[in-house]
MIDOSE-1310 file (N, C-alpha, C; in nm, 2 decimals, decimal comma, always signed):
residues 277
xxxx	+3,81/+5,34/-11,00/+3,84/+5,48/-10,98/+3,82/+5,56/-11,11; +3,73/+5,69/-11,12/+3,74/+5,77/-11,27/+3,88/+5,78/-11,31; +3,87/+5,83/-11,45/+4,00/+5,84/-11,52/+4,01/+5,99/-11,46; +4,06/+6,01/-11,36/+4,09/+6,15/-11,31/+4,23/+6,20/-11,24
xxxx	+4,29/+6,28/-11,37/+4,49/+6,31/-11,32/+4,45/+6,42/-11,25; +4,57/+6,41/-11,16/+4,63/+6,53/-11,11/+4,73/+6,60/-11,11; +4,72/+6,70/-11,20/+4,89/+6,72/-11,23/+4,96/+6,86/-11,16; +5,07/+6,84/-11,17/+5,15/+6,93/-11,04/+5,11/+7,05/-11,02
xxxx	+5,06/+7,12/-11,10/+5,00/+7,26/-11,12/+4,90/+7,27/-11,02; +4,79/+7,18/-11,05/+4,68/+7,17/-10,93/+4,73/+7,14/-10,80; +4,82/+7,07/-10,80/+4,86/+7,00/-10,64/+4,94/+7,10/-10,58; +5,00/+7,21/-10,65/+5,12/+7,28/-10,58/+5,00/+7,44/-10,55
xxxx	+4,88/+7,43/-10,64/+4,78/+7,56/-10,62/+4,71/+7,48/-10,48; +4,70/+7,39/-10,47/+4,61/+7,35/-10,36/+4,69/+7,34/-10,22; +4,81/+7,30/-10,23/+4,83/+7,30/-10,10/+4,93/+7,44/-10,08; +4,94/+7,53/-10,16/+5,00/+7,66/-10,13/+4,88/+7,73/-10,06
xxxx	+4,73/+7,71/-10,14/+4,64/+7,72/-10,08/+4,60/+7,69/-9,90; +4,62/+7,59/-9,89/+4,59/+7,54/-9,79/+4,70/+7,63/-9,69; +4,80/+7,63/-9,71/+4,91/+7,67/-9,60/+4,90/+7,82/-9,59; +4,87/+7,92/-9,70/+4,80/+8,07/-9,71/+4,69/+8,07/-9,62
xxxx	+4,56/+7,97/-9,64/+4,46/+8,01/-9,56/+4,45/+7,95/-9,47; +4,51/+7,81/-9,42/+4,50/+7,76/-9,24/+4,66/+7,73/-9,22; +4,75/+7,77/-9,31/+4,87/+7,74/-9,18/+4,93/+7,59/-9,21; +4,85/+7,51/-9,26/+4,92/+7,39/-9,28/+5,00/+7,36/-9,43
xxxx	+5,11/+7,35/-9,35/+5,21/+7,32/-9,46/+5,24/+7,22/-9,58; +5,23/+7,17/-9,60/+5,25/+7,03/-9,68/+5,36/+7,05/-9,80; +5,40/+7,14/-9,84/+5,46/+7,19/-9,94/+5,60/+7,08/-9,96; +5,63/+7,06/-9,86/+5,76/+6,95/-9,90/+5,72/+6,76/-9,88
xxxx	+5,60/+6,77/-9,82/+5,56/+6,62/-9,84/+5,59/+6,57/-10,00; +5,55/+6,40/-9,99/+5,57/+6,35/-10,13/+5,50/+6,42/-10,23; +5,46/+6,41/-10,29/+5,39/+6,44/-10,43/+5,32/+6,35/-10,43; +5,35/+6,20/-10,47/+5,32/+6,08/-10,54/+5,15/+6,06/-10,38
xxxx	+5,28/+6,10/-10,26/+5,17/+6,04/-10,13/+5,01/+6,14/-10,15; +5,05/+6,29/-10,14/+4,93/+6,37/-10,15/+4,86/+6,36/-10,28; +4,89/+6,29/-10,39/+4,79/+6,28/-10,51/+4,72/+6,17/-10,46; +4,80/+6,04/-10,41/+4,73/+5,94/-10,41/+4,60/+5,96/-10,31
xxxx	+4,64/+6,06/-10,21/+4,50/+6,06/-10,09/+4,40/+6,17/-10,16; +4,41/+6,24/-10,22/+4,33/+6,34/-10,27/+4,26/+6,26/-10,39; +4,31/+6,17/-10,47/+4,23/+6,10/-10,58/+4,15/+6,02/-10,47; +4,20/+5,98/-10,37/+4,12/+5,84/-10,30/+4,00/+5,94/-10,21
xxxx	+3,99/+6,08/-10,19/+3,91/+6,17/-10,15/+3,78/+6,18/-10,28; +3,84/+6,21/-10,40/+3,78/+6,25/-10,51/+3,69/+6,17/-10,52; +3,74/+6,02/-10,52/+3,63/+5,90/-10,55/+3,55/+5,90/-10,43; +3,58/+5,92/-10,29/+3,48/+5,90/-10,13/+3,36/+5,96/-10,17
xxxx	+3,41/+6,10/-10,23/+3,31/+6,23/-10,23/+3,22/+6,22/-10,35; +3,27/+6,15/-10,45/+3,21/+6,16/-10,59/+3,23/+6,28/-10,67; +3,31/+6,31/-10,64/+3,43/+6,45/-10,74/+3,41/+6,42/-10,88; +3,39/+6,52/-10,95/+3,43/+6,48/-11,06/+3,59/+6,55/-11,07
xxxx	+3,65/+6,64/-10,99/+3,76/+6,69/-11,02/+3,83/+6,73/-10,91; +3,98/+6,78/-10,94/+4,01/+6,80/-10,80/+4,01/+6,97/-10,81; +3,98/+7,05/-10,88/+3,88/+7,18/-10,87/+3,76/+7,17/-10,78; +3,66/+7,05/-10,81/+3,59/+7,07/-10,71/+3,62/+7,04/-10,57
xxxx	+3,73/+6,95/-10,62/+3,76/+6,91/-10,44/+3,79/+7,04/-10,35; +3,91/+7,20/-10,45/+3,95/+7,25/-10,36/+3,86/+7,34/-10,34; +3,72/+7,37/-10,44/+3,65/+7,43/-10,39/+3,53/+7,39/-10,27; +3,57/+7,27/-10,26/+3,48/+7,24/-10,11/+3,57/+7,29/-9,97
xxxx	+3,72/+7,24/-10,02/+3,79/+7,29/-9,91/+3,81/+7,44/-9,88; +3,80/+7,53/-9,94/+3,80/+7,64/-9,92/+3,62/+7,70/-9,88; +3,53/+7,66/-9,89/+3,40/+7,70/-9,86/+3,34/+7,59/-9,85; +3,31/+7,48/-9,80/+3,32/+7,42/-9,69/+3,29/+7,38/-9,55
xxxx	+3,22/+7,47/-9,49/+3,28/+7,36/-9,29/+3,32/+7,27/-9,27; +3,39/+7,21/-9,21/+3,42/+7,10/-9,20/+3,48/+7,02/-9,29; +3,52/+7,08/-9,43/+3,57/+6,98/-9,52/+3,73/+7,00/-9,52; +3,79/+7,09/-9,47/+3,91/+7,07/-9,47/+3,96/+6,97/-9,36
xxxx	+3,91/+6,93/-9,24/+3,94/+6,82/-9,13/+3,93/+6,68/-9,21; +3,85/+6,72/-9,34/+3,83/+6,54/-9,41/+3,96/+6,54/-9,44; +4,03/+6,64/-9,49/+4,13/+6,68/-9,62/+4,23/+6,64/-9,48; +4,23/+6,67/-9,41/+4,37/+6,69/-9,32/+4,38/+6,53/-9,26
xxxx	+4,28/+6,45/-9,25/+4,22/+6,32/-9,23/+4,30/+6,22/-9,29; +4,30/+6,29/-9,44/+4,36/+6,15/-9,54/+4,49/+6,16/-9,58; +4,55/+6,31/-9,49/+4,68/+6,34/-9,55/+4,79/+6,27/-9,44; +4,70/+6,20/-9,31/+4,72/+6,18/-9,24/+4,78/+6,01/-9,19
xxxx	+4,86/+5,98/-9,14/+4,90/+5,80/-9,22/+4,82/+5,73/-9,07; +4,74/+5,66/-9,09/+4,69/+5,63/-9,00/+4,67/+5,44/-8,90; +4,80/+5,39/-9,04/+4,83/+5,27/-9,01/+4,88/+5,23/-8,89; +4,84/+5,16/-8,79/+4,93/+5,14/-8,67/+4,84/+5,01/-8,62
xxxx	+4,87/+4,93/-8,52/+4,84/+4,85/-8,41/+4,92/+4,82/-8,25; +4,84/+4,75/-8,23/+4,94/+4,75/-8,08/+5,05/+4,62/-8,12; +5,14/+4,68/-8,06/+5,30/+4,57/-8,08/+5,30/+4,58/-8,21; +5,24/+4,64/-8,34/+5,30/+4,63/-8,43/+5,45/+4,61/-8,45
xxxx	+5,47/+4,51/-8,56/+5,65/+4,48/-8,57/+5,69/+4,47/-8,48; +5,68/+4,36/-8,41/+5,73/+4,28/-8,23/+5,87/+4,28/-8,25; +5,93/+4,28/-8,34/+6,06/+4,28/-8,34/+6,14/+4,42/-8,28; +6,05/+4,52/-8,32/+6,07/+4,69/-8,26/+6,11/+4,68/-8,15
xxxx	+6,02/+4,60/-8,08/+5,99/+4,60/-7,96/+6,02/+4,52/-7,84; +6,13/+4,43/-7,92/+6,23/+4,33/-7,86/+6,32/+4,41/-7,87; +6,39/+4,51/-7,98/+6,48/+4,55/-7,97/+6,47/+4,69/-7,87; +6,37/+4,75/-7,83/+6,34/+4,85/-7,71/+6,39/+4,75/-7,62
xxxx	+6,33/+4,66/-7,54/+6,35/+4,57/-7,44/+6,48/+4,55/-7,44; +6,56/+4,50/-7,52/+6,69/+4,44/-7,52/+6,81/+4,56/-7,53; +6,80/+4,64/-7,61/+6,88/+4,73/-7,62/+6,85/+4,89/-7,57; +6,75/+4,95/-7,53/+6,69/+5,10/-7,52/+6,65/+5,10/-7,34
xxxx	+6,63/+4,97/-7,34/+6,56/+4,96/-7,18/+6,70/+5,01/-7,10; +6,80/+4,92/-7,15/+6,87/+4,94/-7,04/+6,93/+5,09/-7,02; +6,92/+5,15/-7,14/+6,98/+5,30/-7,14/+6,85/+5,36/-7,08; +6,73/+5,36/-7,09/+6,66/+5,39/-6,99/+6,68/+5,42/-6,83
xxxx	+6,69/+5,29/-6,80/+6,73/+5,22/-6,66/+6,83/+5,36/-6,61; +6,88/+5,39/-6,65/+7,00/+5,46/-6,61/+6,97/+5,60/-6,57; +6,85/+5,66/-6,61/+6,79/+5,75/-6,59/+6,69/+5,76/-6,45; +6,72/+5,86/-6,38/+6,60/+5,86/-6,27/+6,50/+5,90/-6,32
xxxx	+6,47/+5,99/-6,41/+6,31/+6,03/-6,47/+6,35/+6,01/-6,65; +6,25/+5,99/-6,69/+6,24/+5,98/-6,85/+6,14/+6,03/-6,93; +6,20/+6,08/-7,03/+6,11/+6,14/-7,13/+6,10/+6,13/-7,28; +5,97/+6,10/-7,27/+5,98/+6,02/-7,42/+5,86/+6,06/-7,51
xxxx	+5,95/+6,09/-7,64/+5,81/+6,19/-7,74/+5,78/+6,09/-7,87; +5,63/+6,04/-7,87/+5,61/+5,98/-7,96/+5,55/+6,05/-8,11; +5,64/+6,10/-8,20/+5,60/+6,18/-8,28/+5,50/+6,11/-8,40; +5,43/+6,19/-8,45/+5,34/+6,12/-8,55/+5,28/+5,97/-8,48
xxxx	+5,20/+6,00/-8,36/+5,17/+5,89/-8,32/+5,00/+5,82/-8,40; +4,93/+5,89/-8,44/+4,87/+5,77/-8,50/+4,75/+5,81/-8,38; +4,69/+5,70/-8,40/+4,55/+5,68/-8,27/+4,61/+5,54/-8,19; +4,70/+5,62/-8,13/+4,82/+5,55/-8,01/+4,81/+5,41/-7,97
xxxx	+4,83/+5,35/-8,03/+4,87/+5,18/-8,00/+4,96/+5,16/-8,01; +5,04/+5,22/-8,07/+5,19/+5,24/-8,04/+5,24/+5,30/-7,89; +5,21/+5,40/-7,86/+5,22/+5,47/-7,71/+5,16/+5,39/-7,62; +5,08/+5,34/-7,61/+5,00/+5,25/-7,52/+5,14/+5,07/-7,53
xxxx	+5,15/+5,06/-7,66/+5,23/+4,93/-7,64/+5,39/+4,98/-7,56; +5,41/+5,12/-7,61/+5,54/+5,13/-7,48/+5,52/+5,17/-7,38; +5,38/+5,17/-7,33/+5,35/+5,24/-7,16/+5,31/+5,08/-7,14; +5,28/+5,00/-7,16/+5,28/+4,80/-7,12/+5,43/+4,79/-7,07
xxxx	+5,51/+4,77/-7,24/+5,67/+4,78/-7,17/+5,73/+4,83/-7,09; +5,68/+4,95/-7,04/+5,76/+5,03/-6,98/+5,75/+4,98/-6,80; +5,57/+4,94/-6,84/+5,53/+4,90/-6,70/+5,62/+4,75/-6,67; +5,63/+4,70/-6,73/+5,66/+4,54/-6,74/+5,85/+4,55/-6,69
xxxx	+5,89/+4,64/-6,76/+6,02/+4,69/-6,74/+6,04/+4,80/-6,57; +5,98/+4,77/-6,53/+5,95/+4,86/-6,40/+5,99/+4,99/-6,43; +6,00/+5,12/-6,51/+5,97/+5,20/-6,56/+5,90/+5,35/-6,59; +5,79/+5,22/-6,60/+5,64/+5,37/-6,63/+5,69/+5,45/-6,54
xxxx	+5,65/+5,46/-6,41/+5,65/+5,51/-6,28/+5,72/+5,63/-6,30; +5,87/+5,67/-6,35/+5,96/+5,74/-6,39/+5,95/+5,82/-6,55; +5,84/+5,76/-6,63/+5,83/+5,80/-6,73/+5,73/+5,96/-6,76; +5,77/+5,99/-6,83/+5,65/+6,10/-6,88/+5,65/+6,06/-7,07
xxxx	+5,55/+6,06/-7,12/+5,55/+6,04/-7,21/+5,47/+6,12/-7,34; +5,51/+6,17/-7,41/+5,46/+6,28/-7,52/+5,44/+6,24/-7,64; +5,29/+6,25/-7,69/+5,23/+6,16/-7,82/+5,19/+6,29/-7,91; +5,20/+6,28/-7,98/+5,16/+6,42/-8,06/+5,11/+6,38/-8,22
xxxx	+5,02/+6,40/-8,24/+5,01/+6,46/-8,44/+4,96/+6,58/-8,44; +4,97/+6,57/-8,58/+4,84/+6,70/-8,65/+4,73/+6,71/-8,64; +4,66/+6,54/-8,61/+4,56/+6,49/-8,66/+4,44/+6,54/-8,57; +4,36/+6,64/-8,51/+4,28/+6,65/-8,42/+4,21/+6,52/-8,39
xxxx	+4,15/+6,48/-8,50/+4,01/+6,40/-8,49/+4,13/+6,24/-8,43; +4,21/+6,22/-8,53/+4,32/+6,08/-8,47/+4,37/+6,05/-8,34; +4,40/+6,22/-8,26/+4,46/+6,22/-8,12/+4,32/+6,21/-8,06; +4,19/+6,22/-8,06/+4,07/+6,18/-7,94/+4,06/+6,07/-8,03
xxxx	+4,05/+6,02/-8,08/+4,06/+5,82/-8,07/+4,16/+5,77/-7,99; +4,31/+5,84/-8,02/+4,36/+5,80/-7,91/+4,39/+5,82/-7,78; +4,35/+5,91/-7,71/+4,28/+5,94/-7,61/+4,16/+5,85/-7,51; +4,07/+5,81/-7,62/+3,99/+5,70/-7,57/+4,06/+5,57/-7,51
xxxx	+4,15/+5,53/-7,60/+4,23/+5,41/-7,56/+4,10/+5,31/-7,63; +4,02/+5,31/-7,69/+3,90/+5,20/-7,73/+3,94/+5,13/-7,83; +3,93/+5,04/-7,83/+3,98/+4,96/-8,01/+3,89/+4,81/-8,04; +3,85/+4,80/-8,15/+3,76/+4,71/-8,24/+3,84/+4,54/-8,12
xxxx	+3,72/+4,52/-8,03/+3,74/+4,35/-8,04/+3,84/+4,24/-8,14; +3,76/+4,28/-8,30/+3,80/+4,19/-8,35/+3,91/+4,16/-8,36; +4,00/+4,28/-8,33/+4,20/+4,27/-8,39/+4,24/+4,23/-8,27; +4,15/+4,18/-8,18/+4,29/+4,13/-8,06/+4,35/+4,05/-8,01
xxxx	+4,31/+3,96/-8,13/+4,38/+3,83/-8,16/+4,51/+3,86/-8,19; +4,48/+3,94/-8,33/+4,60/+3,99/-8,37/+4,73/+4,08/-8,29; +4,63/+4,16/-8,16/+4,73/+4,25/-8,06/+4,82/+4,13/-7,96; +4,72/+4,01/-8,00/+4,80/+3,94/-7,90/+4,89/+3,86/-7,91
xxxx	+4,87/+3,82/-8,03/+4,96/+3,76/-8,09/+5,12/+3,83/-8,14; +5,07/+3,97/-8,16/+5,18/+4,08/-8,13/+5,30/+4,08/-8,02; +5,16/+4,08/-7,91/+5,22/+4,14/-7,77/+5,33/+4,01/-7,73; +5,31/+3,84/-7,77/+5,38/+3,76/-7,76/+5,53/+3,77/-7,82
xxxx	+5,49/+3,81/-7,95/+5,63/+3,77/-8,03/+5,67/+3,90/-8,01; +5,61/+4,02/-7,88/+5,73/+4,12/-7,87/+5,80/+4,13/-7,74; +5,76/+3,97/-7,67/+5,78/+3,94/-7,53/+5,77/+3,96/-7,41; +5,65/+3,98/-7,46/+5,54/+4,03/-7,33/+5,54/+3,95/-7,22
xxxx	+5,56/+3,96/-7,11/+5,59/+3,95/-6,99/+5,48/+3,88/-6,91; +5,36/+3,90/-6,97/+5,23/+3,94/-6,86/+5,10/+3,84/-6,96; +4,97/+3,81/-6,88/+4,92/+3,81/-6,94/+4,80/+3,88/-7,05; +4,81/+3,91/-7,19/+4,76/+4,04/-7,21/+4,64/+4,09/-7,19
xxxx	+4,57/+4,01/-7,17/+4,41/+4,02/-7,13/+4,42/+4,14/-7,01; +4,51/+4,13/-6,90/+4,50/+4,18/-6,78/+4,54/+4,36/-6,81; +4,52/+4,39/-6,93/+4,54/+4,51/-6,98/+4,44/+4,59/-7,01; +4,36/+4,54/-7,04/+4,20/+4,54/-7,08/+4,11/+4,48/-7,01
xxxx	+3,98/+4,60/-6,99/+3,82/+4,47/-7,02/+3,80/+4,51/-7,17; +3,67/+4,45/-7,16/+3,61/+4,45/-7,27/+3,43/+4,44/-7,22; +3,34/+4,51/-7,36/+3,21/+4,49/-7,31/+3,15/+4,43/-7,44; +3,22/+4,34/-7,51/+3,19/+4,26/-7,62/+3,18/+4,28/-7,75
xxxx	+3,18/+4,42/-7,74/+3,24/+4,47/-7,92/+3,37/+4,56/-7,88; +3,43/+4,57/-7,78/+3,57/+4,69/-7,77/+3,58/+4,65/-7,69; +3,74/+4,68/-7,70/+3,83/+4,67/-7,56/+3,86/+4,78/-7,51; +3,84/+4,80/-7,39/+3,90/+4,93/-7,33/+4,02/+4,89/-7,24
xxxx	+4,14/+5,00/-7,26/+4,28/+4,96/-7,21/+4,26/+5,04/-7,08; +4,32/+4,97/-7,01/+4,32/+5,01/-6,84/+4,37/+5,15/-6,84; +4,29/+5,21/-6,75/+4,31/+5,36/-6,72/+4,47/+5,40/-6,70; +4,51/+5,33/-6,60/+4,68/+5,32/-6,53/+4,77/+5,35/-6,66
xxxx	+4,75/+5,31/-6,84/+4,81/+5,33/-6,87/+4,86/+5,45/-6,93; +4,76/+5,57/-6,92/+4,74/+5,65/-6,95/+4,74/+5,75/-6,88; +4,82/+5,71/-6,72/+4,86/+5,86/-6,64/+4,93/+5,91/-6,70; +5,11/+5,84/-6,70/+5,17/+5,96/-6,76/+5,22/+5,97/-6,91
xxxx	+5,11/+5,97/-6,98/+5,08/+6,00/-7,13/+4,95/+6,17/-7,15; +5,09/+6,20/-7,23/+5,01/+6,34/-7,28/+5,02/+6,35/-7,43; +4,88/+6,34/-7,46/+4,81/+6,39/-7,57/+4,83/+6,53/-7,64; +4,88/+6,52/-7,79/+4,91/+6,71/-7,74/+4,91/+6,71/-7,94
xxxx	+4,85/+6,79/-8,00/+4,87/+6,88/-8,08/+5,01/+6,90/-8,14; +5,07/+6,87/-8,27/+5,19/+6,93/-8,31/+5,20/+6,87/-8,45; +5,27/+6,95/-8,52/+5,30/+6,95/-8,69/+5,47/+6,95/-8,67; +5,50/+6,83/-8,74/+5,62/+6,82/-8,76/+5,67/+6,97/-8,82
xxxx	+5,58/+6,99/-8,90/+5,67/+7,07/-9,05/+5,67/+7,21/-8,98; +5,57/+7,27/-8,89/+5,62/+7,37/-8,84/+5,59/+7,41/-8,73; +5,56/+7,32/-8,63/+5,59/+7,38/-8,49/+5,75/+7,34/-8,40; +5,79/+7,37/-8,29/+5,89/+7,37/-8,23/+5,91/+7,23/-8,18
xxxx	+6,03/+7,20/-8,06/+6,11/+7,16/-8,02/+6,02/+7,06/-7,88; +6,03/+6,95/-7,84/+6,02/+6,89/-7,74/+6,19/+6,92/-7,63; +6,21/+6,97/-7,56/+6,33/+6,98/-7,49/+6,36/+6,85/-7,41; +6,50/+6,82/-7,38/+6,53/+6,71/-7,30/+6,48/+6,64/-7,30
xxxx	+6,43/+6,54/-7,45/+6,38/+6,36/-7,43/+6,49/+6,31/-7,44; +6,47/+6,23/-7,36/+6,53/+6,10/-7,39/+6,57/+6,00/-7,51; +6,41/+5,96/-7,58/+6,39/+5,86/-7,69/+6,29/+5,92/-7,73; +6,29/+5,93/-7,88/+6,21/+5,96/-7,96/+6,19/+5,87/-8,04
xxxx	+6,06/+5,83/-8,06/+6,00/+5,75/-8,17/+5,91/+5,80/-8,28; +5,95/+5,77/-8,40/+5,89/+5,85/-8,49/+5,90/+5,71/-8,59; +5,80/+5,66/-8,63/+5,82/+5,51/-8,71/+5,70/+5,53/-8,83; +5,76/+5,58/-8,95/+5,66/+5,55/-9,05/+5,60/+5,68/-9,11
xxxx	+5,68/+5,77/-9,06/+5,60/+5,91/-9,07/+5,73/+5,98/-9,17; +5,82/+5,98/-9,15/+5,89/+6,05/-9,25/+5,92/+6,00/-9,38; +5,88/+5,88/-9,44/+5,91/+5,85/-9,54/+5,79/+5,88/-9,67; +5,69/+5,97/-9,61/+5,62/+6,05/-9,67/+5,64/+6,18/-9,70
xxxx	+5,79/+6,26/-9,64/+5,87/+6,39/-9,69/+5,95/+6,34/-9,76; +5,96/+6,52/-9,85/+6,11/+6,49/-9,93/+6,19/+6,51/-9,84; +6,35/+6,51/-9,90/+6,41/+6,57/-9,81/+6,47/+6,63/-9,77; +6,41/+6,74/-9,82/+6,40/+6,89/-9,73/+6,36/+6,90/-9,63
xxxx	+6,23/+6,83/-9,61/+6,19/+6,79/-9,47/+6,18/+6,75/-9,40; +6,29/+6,61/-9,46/+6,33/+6,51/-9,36/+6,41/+6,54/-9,30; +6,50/+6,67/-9,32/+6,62/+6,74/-9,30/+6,61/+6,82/-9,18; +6,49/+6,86/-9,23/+6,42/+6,98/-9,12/+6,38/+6,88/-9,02
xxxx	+6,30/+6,78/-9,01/+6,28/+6,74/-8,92/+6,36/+6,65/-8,81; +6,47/+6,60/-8,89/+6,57/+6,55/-8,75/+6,65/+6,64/-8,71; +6,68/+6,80/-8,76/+6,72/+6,88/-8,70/+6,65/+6,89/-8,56; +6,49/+6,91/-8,55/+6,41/+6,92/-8,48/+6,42/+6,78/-8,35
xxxx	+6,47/+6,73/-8,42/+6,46/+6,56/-8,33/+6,60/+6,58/-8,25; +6,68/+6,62/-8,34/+6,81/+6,65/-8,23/+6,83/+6,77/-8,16; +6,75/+6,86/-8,20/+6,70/+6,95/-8,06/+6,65/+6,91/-7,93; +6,54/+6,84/-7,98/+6,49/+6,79/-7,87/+6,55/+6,68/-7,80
xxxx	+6,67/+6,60/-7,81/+6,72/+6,49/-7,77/+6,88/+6,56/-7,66; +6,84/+6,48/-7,55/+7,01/+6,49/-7,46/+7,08/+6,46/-7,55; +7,20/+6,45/-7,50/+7,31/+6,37/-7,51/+7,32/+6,22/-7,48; +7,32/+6,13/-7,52/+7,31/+6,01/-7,55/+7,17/+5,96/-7,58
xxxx	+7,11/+6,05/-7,59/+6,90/+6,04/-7,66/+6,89/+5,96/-7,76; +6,80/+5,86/-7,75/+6,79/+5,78/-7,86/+6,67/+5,83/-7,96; +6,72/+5,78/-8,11/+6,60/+5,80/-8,20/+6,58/+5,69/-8,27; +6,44/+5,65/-8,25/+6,39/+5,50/-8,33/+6,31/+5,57/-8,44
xxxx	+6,34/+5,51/-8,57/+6,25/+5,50/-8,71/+6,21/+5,39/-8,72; +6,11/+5,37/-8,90/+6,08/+5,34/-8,91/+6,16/+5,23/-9,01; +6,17/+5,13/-9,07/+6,23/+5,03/-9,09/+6,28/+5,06/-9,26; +6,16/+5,16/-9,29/+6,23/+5,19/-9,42/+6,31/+5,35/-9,40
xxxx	+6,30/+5,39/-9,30/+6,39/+5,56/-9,28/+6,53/+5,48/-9,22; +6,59/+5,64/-9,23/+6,74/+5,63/-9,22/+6,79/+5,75/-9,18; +6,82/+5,74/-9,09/+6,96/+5,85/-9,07/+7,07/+5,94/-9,14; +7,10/+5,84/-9,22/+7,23/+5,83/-9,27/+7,29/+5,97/-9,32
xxxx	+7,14/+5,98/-9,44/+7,21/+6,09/-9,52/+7,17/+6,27/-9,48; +7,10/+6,27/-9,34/+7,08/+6,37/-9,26/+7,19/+6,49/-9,20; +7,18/+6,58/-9,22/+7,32/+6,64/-9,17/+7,35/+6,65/-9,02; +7,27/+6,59/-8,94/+7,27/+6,53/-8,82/+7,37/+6,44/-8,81
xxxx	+7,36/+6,32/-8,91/+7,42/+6,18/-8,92/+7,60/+6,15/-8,83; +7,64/+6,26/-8,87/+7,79/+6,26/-8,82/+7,78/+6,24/-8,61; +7,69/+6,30/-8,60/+7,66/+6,31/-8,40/+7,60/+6,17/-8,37; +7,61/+6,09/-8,46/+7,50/+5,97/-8,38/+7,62/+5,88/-8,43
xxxx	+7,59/+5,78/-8,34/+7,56/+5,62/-8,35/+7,48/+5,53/-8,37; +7,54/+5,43/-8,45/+7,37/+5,31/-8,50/+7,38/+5,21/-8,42; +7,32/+5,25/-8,30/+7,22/+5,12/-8,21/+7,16/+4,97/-8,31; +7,11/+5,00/-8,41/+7,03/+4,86/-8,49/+7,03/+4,92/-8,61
xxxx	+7,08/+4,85/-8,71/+7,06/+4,88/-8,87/+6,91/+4,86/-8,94; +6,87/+4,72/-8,89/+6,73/+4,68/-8,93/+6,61/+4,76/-8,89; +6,61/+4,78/-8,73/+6,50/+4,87/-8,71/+6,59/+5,00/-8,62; +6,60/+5,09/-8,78/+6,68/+5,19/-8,76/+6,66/+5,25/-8,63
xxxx	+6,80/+5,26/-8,52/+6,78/+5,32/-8,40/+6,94/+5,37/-8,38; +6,91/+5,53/-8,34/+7,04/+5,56/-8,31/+7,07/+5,65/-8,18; +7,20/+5,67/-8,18/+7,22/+5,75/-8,02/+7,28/+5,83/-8,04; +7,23/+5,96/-7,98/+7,31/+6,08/-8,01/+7,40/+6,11/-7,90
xxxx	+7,54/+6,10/-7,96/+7,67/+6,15/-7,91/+7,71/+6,27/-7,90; +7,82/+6,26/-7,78/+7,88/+6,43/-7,72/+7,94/+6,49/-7,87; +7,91/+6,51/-7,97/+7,97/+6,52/-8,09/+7,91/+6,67/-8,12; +8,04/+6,74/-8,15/+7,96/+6,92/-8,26/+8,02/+6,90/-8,39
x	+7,89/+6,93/-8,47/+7,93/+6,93/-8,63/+8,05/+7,04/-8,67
């Protein structure tokens, strides 16, 4: 990587920039997270600086979707952390169950193998049928990959070995074909999944879910925004609505924190109670 800093000055002119001329906010993400993707842009492009970086993004086509691309966390697989997903089954299902219809917002979903691995469970759990289910990022270009439902052959060794140690029911093959470089996931799982457009940092409310999943996404805000955003989470949550994170997020010190219950310490999950602050 060139010897190329970025120091606060530039990072706080670029993304005030950004949110003046398209609206996107970033202003309270990490610091440490948006240097690291913008240096890892600088080298893609062959930058000598991050001047020129913001003068591509401002004049341009197309170069701010790169920028919005890498600000974007794009790590995910199917059954990732099977343990999540034991603890859905064992503990979340049954509060499910209890519900005649269900609704569930998968926030910062990624290019959905996460959404697709709880529409399997859901099916396997006799479920789906009753569910609606809400997948949302920022990411334009990330939400039509996941939309396709397509994914690389090679990792599905790895999905399967997932989908075992997260107690898969079924056999997993019978989820997919394949045409020998990709797998395509069966149509069925993707009726009631909607694809949809949304920014944590400043659009609104999902009303009456049920369970929200948001795993991996907040521990890239400060927290100001982490603040702001489970406010947002407990808008959109009933009364006894569950919220699953990510293994390194937490609740705790949210001014929400007092209205909930901790369902699992390890893979942070809580329930919101008849409680007014």
């Amino acid at each position: 990587m060139p010897n190329i800093d970025v120091q606060d000055i530039e990072l706080d002119l670029l993304i005030e920039g950004l949110y003046r001329q398209f609206g996107y906010d970033f202003r309270n993400y990490s610091k440490a997270h948006l240097k690291r993707r913008l240096l890892a842009r600088v080298v893609t492009d062959s930058l000598d600086s991050i001047s020129q970086l913001q003068h591509l993004l401002f004049h341009q086509p197309g170069y701010l979707e790169r920028v919005l691309s890498d600000f974007s966390i794009n790590v995910t697989e199917l059954f990732r952390d099977p343990s999540f997903f034991q603890m859905l089954r064992n503990e979340i299902v049954p509060i499910l169950k209890t519900y005649p219809k269900i609704k569930i917002w998968h926030a910062g979903c990624s290019s959905g193998e996460e959404v697709y691995s709880m529409a399997i469970l859901l099916k396997e759990e006799g479920l789906y049928d009753r569910a609606q289910i809400y997948a949302t990022d920022f990411n334009d270009k990330i939400l039509n990959v996941a939309k396709e439902a397509i994914f690389p052959i090679g990792i599905m060794k790895s999905y399967s070995k997932n989908y075992i140690a997260a107690g898969g029911k079924e056999d997993f093959s019978d989820y997919f074909i394949t045409d020998g470089k990709s797998i395509i996931l069966n149509s069925n799982l993707q009726e009631n999944i909607i694809f949809a457009h949304h920014n944590l940092v400043s659009d609104g409310d999902f009303a009456e879910m049920h369970l929200i999943v948001c795993r991996n996404v907040l521990i890239y805000f400060n927290n100001k925004l982490q603040n702001r955003v489970f406010k947002l989470f407990d808008k959109s949550l009933i009364n006894n609505g569950v919220l699953c994170l990510g293994s390194q997020e937490t609740l705790k010190y949210a001014d929400i924190y007092p209205k909930y219950s901790t369902i699992d310490n390890k893979m942070p999950t809580y329930q919101k109670m008849n409680k007014h602050l």
